[in-house]
Structures are given as structure tokens and as C-alpha cells.
N, CA, C and O atoms as CSV, one atom per row, in Angstrom:
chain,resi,resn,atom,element,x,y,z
A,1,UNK,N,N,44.788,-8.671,-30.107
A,1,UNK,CA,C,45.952,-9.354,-29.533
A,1,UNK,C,C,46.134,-8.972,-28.064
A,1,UNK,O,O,46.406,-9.780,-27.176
A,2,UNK,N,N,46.005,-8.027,-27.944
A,2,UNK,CA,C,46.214,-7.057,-26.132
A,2,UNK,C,C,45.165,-8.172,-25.492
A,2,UNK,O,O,45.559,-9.054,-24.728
A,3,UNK,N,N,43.709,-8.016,-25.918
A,3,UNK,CA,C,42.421,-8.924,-25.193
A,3,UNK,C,C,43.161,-10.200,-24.928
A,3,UNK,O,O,43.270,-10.776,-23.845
A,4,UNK,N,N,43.661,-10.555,-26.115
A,4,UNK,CA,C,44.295,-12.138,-25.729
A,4,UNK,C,C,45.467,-12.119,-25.109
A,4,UNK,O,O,45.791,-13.302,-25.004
A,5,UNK,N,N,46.112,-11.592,-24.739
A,5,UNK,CA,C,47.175,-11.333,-23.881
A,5,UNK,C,C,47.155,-11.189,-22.532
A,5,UNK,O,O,48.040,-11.574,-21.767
A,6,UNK,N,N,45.792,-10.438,-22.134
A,6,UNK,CA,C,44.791,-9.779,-21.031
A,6,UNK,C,C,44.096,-11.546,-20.383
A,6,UNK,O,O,44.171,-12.026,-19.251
A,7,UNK,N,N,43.394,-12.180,-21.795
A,7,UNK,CA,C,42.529,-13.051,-20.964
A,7,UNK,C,C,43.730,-14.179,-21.150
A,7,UNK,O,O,42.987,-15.151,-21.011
A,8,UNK,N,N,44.850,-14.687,-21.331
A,8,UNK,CA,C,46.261,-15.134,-20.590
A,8,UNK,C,C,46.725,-14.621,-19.249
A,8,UNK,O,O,47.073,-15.390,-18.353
A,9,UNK,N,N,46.724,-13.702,-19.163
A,9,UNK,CA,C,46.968,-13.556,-18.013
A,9,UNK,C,C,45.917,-13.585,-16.801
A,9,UNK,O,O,46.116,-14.007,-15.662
A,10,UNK,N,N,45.026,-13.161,-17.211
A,10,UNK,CA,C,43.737,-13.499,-16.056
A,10,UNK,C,C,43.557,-15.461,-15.985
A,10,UNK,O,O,43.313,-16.102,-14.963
A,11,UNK,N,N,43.748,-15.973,-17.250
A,11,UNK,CA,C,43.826,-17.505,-17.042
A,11,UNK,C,C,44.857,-17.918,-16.011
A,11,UNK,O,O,44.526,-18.717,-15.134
A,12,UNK,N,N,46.182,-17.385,-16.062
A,12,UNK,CA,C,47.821,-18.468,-15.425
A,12,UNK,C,C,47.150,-17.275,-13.805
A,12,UNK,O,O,47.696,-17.510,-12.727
A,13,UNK,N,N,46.406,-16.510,-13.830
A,13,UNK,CA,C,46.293,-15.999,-12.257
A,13,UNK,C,C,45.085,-16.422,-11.763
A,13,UNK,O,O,44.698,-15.672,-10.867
A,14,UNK,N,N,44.355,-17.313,-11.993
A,14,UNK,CA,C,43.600,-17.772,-11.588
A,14,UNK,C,C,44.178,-19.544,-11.501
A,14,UNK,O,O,44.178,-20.304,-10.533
A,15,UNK,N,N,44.494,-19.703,-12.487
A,15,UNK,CA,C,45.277,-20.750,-11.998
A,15,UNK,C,C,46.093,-21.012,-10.987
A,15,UNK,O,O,46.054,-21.958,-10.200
A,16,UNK,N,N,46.941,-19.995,-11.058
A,16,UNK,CA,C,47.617,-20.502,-9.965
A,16,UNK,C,C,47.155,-19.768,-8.599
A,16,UNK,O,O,47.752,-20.183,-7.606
A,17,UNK,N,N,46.181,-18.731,-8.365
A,17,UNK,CA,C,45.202,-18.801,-7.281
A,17,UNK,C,C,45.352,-20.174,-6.548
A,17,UNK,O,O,46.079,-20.590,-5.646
A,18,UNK,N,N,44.171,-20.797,-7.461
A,18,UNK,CA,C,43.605,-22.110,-7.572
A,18,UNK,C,C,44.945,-23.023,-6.727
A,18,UNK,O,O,44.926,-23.423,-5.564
A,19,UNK,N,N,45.890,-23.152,-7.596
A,19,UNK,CA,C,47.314,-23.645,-7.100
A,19,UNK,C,C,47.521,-23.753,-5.637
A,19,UNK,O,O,47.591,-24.745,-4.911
A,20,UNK,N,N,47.644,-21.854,-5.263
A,20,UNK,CA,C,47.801,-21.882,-3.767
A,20,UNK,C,C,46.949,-22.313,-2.566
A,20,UNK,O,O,47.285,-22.510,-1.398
A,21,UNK,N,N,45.400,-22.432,-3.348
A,21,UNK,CA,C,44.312,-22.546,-2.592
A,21,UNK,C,C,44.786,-24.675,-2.669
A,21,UNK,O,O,44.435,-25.147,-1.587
A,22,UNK,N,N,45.292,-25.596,-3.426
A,22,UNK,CA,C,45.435,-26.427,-2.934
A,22,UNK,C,C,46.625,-26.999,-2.486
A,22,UNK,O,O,46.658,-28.200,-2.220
A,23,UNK,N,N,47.685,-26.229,-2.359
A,23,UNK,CA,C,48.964,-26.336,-2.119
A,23,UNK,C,C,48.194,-25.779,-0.616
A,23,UNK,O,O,49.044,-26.354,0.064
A,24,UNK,N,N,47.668,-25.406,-0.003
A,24,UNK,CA,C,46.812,-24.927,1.662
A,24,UNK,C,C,46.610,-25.823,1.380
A,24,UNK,O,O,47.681,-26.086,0.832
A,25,UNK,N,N,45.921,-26.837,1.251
A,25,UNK,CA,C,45.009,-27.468,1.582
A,25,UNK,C,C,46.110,-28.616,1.818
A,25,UNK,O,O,46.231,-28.944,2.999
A,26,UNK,N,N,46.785,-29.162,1.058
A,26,UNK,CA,C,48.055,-30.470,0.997
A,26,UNK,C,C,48.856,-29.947,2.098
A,26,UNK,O,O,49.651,-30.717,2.638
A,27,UNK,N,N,48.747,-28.632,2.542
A,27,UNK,CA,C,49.904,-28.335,4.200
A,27,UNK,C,C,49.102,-28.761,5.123
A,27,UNK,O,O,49.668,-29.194,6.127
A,28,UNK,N,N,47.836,-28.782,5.113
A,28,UNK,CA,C,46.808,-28.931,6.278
A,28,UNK,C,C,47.163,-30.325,6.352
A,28,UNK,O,O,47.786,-30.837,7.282
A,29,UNK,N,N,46.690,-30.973,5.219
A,29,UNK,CA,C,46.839,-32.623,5.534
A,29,UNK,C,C,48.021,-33.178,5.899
A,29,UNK,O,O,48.069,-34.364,6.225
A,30,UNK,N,N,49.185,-32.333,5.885
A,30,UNK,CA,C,50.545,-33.091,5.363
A,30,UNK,C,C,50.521,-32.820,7.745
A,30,UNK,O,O,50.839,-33.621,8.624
A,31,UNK,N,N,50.099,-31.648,7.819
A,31,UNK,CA,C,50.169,-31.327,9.351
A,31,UNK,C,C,49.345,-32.080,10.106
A,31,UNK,O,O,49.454,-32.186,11.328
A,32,UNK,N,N,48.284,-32.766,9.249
A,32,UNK,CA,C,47.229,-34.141,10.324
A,32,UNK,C,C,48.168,-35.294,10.160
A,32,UNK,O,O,48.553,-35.998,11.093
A,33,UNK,N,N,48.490,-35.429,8.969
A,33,UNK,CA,C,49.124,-36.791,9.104
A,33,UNK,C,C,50.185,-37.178,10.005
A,33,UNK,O,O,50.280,-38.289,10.528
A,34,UNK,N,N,51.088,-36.076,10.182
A,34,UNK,CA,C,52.066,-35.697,10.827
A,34,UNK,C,C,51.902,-36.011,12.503
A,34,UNK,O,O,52.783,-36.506,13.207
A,35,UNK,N,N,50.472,-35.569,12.973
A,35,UNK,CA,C,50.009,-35.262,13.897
A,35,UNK,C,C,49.709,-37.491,14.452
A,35,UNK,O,O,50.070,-38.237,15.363
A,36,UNK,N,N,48.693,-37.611,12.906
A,36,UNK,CA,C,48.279,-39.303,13.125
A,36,UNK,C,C,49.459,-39.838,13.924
A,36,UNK,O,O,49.494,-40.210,15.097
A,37,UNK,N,N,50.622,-39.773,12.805
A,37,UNK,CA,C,51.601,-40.490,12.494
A,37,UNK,C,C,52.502,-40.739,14.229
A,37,UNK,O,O,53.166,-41.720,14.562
A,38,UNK,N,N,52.274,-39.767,14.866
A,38,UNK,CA,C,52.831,-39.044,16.041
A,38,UNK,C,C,52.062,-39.954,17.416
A,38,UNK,O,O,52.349,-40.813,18.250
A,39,UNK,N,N,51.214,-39.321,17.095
A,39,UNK,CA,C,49.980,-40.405,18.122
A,39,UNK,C,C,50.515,-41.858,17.905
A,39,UNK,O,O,51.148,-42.410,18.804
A,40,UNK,N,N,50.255,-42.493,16.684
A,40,UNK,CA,C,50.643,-43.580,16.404
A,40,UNK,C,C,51.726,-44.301,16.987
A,40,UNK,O,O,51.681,-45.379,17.580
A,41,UNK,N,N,52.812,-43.490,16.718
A,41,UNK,CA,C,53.850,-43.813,17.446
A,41,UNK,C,C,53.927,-43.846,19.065
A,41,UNK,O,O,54.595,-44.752,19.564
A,42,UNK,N,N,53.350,-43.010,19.826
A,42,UNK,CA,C,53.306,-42.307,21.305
A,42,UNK,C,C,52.062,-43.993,21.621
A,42,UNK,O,O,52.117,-44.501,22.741
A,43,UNK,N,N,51.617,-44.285,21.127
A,43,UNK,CA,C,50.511,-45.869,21.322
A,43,UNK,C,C,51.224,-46.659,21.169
A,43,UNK,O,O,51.229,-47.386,22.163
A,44,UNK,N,N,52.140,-47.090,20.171
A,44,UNK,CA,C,53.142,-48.139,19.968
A,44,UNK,C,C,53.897,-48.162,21.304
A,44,UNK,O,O,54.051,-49.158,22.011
A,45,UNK,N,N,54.234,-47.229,21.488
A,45,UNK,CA,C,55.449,-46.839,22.667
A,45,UNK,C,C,54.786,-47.646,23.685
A,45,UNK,O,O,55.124,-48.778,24.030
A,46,UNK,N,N,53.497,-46.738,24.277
A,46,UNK,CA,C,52.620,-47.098,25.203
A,46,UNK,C,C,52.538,-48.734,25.399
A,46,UNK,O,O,52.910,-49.267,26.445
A,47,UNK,N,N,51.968,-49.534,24.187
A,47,UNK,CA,C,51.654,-50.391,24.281
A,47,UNK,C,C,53.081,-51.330,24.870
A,47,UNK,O,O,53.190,-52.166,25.766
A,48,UNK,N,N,53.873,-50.852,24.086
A,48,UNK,CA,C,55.204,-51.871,24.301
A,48,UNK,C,C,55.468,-51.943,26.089
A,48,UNK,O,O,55.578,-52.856,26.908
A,49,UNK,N,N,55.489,-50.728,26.129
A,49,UNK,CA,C,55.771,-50.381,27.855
A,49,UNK,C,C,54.675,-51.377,28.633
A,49,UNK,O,O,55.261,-51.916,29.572
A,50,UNK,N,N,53.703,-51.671,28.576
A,50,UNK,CA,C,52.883,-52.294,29.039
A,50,UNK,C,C,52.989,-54.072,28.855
A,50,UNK,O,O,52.711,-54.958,29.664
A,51,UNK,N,N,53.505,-54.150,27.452
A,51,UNK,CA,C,54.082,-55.972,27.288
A,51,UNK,C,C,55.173,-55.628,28.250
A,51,UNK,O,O,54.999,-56.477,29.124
A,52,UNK,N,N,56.312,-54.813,28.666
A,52,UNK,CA,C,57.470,-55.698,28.607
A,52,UNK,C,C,57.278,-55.616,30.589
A,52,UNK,O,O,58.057,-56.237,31.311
């Protein structure tokens, strides 16, 4: 019962390792998109300034 108690807990800590390693990874993207999204806008701007 201890072993199985032992390899539970080595399972939910590797899991959620795993977890933090893609919860990094979804901040990285969430900070490009952020970044796209930004540009995007700063071109819209641009462009408009140039029609009017």
C-alpha cells in the first residue's frame, strides 16, 4: 500500500511538472500574440494615417 501511495505521488508530480512545463509554454504564446496583436494595430493606425 505505501509503494502505491509512493507511485501516486510520483504520478500527480510529474504531472503536474508536465502542467507547468505547458502552462510556460501558453505564457510564451499568450506574450507573441500580444506582441502580433500590437503590431497589428500600430499598421492599422499607420495605414489609416496615410488614407486620410
Amino acid at each position: 500500500e505505501k509503494s502505491d501511495v509512493q507511485n501516486k505521488i510520483q504520478l500527480n508530480t510529474t504531472k503536474y511538472n508536465e502542467y507547468l512545463q505547458e502552462l510556460e509554454k501558453l505564457e510564451k504564446l499568450r506574450l507573441k500574440l500580444e506582441s502580433i496583436i500590437k503590431n497589428h494595430e500600430l499598421s492599422i493606425g499607420e495605414l489609416k494615417t496615410r488614407i486620410s
